[in-house]
C-alpha positions as CSV (number, residue, x, y, z in Angstrom):
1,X,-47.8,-108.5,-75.8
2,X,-51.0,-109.4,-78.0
3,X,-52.0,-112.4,-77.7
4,X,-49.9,-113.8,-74.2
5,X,-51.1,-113.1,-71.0
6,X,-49.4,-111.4,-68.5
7,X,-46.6,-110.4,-70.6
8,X,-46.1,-106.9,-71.2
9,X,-43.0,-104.8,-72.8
10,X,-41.3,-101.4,-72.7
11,X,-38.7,-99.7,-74.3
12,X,-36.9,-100.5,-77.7
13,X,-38.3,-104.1,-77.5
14,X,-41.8,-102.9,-78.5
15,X,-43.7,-101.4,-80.8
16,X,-46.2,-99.1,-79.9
17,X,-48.9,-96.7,-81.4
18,X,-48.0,-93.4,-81.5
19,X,-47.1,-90.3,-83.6
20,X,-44.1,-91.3,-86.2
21,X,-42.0,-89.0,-84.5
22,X,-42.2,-91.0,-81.0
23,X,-38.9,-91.4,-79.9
24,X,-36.8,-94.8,-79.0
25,X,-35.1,-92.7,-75.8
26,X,-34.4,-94.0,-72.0
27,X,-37.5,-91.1,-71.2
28,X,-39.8,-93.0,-73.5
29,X,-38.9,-96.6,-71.6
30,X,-40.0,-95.4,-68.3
31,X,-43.1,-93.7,-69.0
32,X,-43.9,-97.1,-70.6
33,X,-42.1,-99.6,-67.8
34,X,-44.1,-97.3,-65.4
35,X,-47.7,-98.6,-67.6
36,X,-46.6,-102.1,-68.2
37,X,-46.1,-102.7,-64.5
38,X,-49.6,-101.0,-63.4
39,X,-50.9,-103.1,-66.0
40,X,-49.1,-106.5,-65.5
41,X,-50.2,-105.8,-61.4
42,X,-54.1,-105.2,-62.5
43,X,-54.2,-108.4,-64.4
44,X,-52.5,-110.4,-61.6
45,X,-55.3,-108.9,-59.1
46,X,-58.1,-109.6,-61.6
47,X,-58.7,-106.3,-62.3
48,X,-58.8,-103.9,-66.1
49,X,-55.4,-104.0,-67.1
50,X,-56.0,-100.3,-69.0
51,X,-53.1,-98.0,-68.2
52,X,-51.1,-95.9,-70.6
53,X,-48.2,-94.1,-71.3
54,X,-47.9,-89.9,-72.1
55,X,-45.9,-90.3,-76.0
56,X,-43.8,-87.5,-75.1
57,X,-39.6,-86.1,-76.5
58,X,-38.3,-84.3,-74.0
59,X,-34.6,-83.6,-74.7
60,X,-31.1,-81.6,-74.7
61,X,-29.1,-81.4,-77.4
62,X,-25.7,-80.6,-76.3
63,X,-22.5,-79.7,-77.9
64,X,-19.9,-79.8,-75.3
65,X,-20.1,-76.0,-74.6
66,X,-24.0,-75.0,-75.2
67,X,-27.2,-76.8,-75.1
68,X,-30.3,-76.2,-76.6
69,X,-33.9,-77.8,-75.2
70,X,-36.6,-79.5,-76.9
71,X,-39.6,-80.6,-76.1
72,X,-43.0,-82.2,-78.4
73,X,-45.9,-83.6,-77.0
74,X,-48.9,-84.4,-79.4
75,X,-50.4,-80.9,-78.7
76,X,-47.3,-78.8,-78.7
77,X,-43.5,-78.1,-79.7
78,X,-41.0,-76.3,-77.8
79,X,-37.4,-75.3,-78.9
80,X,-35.6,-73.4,-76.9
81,X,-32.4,-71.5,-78.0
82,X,-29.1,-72.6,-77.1
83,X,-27.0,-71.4,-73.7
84,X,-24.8,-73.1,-71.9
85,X,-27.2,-73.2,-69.0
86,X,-28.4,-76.6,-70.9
87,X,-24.9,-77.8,-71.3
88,X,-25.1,-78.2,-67.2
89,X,-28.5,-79.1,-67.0
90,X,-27.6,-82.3,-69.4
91,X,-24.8,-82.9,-67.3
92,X,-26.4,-83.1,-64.0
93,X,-29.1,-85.0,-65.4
94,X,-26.9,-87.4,-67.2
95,X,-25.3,-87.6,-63.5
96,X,-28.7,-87.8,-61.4
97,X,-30.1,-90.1,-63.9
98,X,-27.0,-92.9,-64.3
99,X,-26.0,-92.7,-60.4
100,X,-28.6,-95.5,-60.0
101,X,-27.5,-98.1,-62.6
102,X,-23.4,-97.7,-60.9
């Protein structure tokens, strides 16, 4: 946070620079949780406090029977067509990913 030291934020509480099509997703959070807390540790130890985040959408678009994968980095866009192989990948994900927070 400009301008307070040793405050940092991640997620849908900040705003950050980035291409307009960065997304506000729980992917997005950790990459930048992950940076916040190298850099919040740096500047507690007196050190550079100069780590980043990869601005990256990474995501499956499900409709209860078939999913279709998407991915966009700043150098490249992916779309995969839809099968219902990503329907169960977003489901197991949604199940690996949420076990922690219950």
């Amino acid at each position: 946070v400009e301008s307070m030291e040793a405050v940092y934020v991640a997620g849908d509480s900040g705003s950050f620079p980035g291409p307009d099509w960065m997304p506000k997703q729980a992917h997005m959070a950790d990459l930048q949780a992950e940076a916040a807390a190298k850099n919040l540790l740096a500047e507690l130890n007196g050190q550079r406090a100069d780590a980043t985040f990869k601005v990256e959408l990474m995501c499956i678009v499900d409709s209860n029977n078939k999913g279709m994968m998407i991915s966009r980095t700043e150098t490249s866009n992916i779309m995969l067509p839809q099968t219902i192989l990503f329907h169960w990948t977003k489901r197991l994900f949604e199940w690996w990913y949420l076990r922690k927070y219950r």
